[in-house]
C-alpha positions, 0 to 999 in steps of 0.5 A: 069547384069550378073558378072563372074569370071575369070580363073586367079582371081579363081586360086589367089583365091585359093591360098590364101584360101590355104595360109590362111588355112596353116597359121591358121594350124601353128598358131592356130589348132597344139598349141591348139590340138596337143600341137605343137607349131613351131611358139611359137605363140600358147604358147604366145596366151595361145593355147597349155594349151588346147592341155595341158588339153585335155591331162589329160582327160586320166584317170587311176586308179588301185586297189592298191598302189603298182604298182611294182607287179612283181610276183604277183598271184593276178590280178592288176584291172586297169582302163583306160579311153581313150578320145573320138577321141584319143588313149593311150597308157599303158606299162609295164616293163618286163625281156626277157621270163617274164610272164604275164596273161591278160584280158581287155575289154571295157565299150561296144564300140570296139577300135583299139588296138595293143599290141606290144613292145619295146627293153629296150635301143632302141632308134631308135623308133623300136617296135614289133606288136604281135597283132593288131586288133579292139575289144572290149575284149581280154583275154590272156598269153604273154612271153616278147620276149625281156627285154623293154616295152610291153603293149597295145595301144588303140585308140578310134574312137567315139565321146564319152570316153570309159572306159578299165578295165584292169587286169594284174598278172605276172612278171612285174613293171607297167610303166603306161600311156605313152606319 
């Protein structure tokens, strides 16, 4: 015996296979990977302290204590290690015509970048794009066409961390990971 399905119990179907899956989205998949939690249910289920940790799987390190290395002729050695499948950023404070000399390169892999800025006192989410691309190295000079933030945005596409050595030296005050 042969069963078939109709037209209109397909389509109740799959409307409520849509619903559903909403549903879980909301509830379940934003608290525990974005830390997004419109429904306050993530929180009372203990989801967002996942997305919470996959948080501080962002790993920095630098050569010295001193972050404030404005003016420095030495490079500043810092190391970021951006999680597998997701993206950084790093930034730097700078005056308007402020120097900076850099390199960074990866343990291999290429990841997307985009090393841009921010005015200092925007607060429409404004920024500027001076180089996007995808690499695994770059070495260079910058002069901040603006006082604000200026820095790097990775993001890493592969299943596995990647380590970013970074080394800086110019006219800056680190601000560090921004999230």
């Amino acid at each position: 015996m042969q069963h078939t399905v109709s037209t209109k119990t397909l389509v109740k179907a799959s409307i409520t296979a849509t619903i559903v899956a909403a549903i879980a989205l909301v509830t379940f998949i934003l608290p525990a990977e974005y830390n997004i939690d419109p429904t306050g249910i993530g929180q009372k289920l203990g989801l967002t302290t996942l997305a919470q940790a996959n948080e501080s799987d962002v790993v920095v390190s630098t050569n010295n204590a001193d972050t404030n290395t404005s003016g420095s002729q030495e490079f500043q050695t810092i190391e970021v290690v951006v999680p597998a499948g997701r993206g950084v950023e790093y930034k730097f404070a700078m005056q308007q015509y402020a120097k900076m000399t850099y390199e960074w390169l990866t343990d291999g892999e290429a990841l997307y970048f985009d090393l841009h800025g921010e005015p200092e006192g925007d607060t429409t989410g404004y920024f500027e794009s001076y180089t996007i691309a995808t690499s695994n190295e770059m070495k260079g000079s910058f002069t901040a066409p603006f006082a604000g933030s200026h820095g790097w945005y990775w993001k890493n596409k592969s299943d596995k961390p990647i380590a970013v050595q970074l080394l800086v030296k110019g006219q800056y005050e680190v601000i560090g990971l921004k999230q």
